[in-house]
N, C-alpha and C positions, 0 to 999 in steps of 0.2 A: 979733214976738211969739214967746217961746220957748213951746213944745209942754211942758205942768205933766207931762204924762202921760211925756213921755219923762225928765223930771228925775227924777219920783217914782223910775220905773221901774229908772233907774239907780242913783240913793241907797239905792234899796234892794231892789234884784236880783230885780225882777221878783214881787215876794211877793204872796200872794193875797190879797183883802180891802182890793184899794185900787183905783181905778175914778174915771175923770175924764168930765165932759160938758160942752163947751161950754167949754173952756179953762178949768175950775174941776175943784179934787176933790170929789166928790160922796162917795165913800165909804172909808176910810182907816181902821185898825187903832188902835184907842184915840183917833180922835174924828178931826175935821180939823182937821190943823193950822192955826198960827197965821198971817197974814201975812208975817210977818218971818222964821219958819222957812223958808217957801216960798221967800221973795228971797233968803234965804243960802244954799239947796240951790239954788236956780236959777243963783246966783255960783258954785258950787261946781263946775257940770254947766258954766257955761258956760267959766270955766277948764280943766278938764277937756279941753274939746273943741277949745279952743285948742292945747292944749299938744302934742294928738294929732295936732293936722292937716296937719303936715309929713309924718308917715306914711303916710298914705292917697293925698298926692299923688306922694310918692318912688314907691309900690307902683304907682300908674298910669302913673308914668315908667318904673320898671323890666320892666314888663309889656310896653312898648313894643318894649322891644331884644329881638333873638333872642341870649339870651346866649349857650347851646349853640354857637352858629355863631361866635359873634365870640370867645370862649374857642379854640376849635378854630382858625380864622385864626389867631388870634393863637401859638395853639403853633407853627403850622407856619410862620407868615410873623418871629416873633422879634418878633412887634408888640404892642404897649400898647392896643388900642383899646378893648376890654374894660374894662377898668382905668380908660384916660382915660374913658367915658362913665359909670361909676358916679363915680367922683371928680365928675362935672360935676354929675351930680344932687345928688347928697350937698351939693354947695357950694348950687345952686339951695333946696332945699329943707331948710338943717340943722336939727336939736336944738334 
């Protein structure tokens, strides 16, 4: 079940005068929407969250590596390793 309150929230940036109870809008700026508006901003947010979610797992990948260190080996050792574990992720998790 998607969260109405987080779809709103995002379709329209958090604006004041809109307030959800109970996985329904209870109150919404020039009345509450339609049904069919909701499922098309809800398709919209859930797209949306798709499309992002390579991002959030690359950035929990990259947060793993000490890059600092493996950059610096890498200068001093004439090594790829660096390089080879973003290329890994990138491939793992693209676009």
């Amino acid at each position: 079940m998607i969260n109405i309150g987080a779809v709103i929230g995002w379709k329209f940036n958090h604006q004041s005068g809109m307030s959800t109870k109970d996985g329904k809008i209870v109150a919404f700026p020039g009345g509450i929407p339609s049904q069919s508006d909701q499922d098309l901003w809800t398709a919209e947010y859930d797209a949306y969250v798709l499309s992002n979610a390579y991002s959030e797992l690359r950035r929990a990948k990259y947060n793993q590596l000490n890059q600092d260190e493996m950059r610096f080996d890498d200068l001093v050792n004439s090594t790829t390793t660096w390089q080879d574990a973003i290329v890994a992720i990138k491939l793992e998790y693209p676009k």
